[in-house]
Each structure stands twice: as C-alpha cells, then as structure tokens.
N, C-alpha and C positions, 0 to 999 in steps of 0.2 A: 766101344765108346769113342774111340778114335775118331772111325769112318764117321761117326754123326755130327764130332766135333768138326769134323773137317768140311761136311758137307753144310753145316748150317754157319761155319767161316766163311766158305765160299757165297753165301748167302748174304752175308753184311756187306750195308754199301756204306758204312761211317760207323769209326768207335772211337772213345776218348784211350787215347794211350801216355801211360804214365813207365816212362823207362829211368832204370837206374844201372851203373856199373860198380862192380865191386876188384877190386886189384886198380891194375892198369892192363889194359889195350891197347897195342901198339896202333899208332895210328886214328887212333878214335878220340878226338877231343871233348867228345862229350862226356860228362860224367853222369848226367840226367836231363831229364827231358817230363815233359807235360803238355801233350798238345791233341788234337782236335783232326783224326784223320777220315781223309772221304775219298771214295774213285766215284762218283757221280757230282758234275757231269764227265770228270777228271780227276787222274791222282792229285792229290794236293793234300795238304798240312798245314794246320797253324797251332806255335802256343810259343811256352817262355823253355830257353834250355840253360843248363847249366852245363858251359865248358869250361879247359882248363886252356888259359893263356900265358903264357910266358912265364909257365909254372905258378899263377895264380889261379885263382876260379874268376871266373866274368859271368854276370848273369844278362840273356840277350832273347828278345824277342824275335821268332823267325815265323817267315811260310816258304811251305814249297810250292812252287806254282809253274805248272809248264816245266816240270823237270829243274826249276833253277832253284835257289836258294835263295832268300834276300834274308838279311838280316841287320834287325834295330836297338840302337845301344840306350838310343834316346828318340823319346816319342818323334813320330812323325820323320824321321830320318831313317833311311834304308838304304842299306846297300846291298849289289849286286853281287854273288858269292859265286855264280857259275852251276855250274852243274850240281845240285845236291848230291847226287852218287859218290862224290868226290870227299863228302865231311859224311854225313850219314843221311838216307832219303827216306824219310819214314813215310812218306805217300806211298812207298811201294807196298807195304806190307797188307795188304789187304787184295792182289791181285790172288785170283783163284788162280794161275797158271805159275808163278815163283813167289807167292807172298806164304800168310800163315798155312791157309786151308790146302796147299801143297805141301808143307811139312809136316803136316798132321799125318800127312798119305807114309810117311819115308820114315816111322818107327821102325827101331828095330831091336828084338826084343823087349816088348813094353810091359812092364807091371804096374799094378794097383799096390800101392803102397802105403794109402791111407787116404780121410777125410778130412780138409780143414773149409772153417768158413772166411771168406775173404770179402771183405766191405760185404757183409752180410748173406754172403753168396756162398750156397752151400754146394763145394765141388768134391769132387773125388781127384789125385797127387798120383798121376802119372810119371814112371821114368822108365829111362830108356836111352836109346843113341838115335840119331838120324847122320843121315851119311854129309861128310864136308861140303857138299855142293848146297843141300840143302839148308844147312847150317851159316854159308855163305851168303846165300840168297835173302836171309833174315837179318844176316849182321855180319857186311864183308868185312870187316874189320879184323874181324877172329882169325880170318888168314887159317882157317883149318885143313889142314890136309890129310885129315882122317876122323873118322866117327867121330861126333863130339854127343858129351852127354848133355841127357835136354832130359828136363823135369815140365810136365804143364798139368797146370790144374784146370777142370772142366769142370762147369755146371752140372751139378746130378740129377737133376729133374728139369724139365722143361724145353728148352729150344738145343742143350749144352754147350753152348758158348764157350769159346777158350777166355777163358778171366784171368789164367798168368801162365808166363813160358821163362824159364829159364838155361839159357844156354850155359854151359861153361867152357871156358877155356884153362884148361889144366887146374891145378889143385883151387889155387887162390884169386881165379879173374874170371867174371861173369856177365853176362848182361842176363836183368830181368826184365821185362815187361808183364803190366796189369791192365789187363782190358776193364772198359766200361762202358756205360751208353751204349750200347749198341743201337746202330739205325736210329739214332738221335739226329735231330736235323742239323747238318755241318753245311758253312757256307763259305770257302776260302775264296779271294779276289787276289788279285797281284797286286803288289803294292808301288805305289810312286816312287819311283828312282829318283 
C-alpha cells in the first residue's frame, strides 16, 4: 500500500494541506498552517498560518512563490521574508524526488495498525520509521538525526492518496499534516511588495 501511496503522490500536481504542531520545535515558528499547494507551473503555496511571535500567536497570510516567502499581516500589505526554506517551505512537499511520494519510498518496518475515516475518507493507519534525511526533507525543523517515527494514513480504495502524515519528534512534539483536494485547480502569483 505504501508503493501505491507513493506512486499516486508522485502523481499530484496540487493538494490542499492543513498542518498542525503539537509540543514545540525548535526553530519552527509555525504552529499551523492552511494553505493551497501546487508544483505546476511551479512550486508555490498560498493560505493563512498560525505562528508563534514573541511568544504570542500572530495569525498571517502567506505564499511561497519562486522559493521566497511573502507574508501579509494586513490586506494588501506583503512583505518580503527571503527564502522560505528558512521558516518552513511547504511548496516543496509535493516534489516526487525529496517531497511526500519519496517518503512513502523510505518506510521502515511498516504496519497496518488500523482503519479510520478522515473528512469522510476511508483509509487504512500506517506506522513505521523513515530514516532522518527523509524526515528532514518533509520537516527540517525536526533537526532529526536518526529514524523518526511516522504514522500516515492512506486512502483504501481508489487512487490511495496520503490524507495525513504524522512525524514525531520524541515523546511529546509532532508535526501533522492532512491532505485534501487533490489535483484541484491551484493558482499561486507573487504578490506586490
């Protein structure tokens, strides 16, 4: 179920991804996210995230476009953030050579561990480890330097879609993401500086 998950990953060119973090991660200011990702024509991203600023939460509209970051606190206002790889680049995750449909490849020892239904989607609860590199490549933040355990749940019938991935980092700090849309038409543009 893996290889199929992985191979009809590599097959999406846009899904709606809805991420949340549970603890803290060092480095990652984000605590959630909701946005709208596409690699056709280009990686890029747009939606609203929730970080943590200056030990507050701030809620802030962003896209990724061309690798950058811009991000809006208030309509029509954007600013230039630099590199997205820098805060977190969710345009990447959809690349068949280091995004999801590579990690799917890099289980290691994987079980079926159950069925649940997610936004009405009926998958089968994969766990397992994937090795730090590939753990990184999803979510450098984690700073893993050794097998981390990952939970995804896949579509059971149909195209099987990854519909949610859970990385963790040690007992009590996670990142999850919940796919949706898949191949829904996504249109990111760069925004005026």
């Amino acid at each position: 179920m893996l290889k199929e998950a992985s191979a009809a990953t590599a097959d999406v060119d846009s899904v709606h991804l809805s991420l949340s973090v549970t603890g803290s991660i060092d480095n990652m200011a984000i605590t959630a996210l909701d946005a709208d990702v596409t690699r056709r024509p280009a990686d890029a991203a747009k939606g609203y995230a929730k970080i943590a600023y200056r030990g507050a939460p701030a809620y802030v509209q962003f896209v990724v476009f061309g690798g950058e970051l811009f991000v809006s606190q208030s309509p029509g206002r954007w600013v230039d953030y630099g590199p997205a790889a820098n805060f977190y680049d969710a345009a990447t995750i959809l690349s068949p050579d280091t995004g999801l449909a590579d990690m799917l490849t890099d289980f290691v020892d994987p079980e079926v561990e159950g069925r649940e239904t997610i936004d009405e989607v009926h998958t089968v609860r994969v766990t397992g480890e994937v090795s730090a590199d590939a753990a990184k490549k999803i979510v450098p933040q984690l700073h893993a330097n050794k097998r981390t355990s990952c939970t995804v749940w896949i579509q059971e019938t149909g195209d099987h879609h990854l519909v949610r991935l859970e990385l963790a980092s040690g007992a009590d700090n996670a990142v999850q993401m919940t796919f949706s849309n898949w191949n829904a038409p996504v249109s990111v543009g760069k925004p005026r500086v």
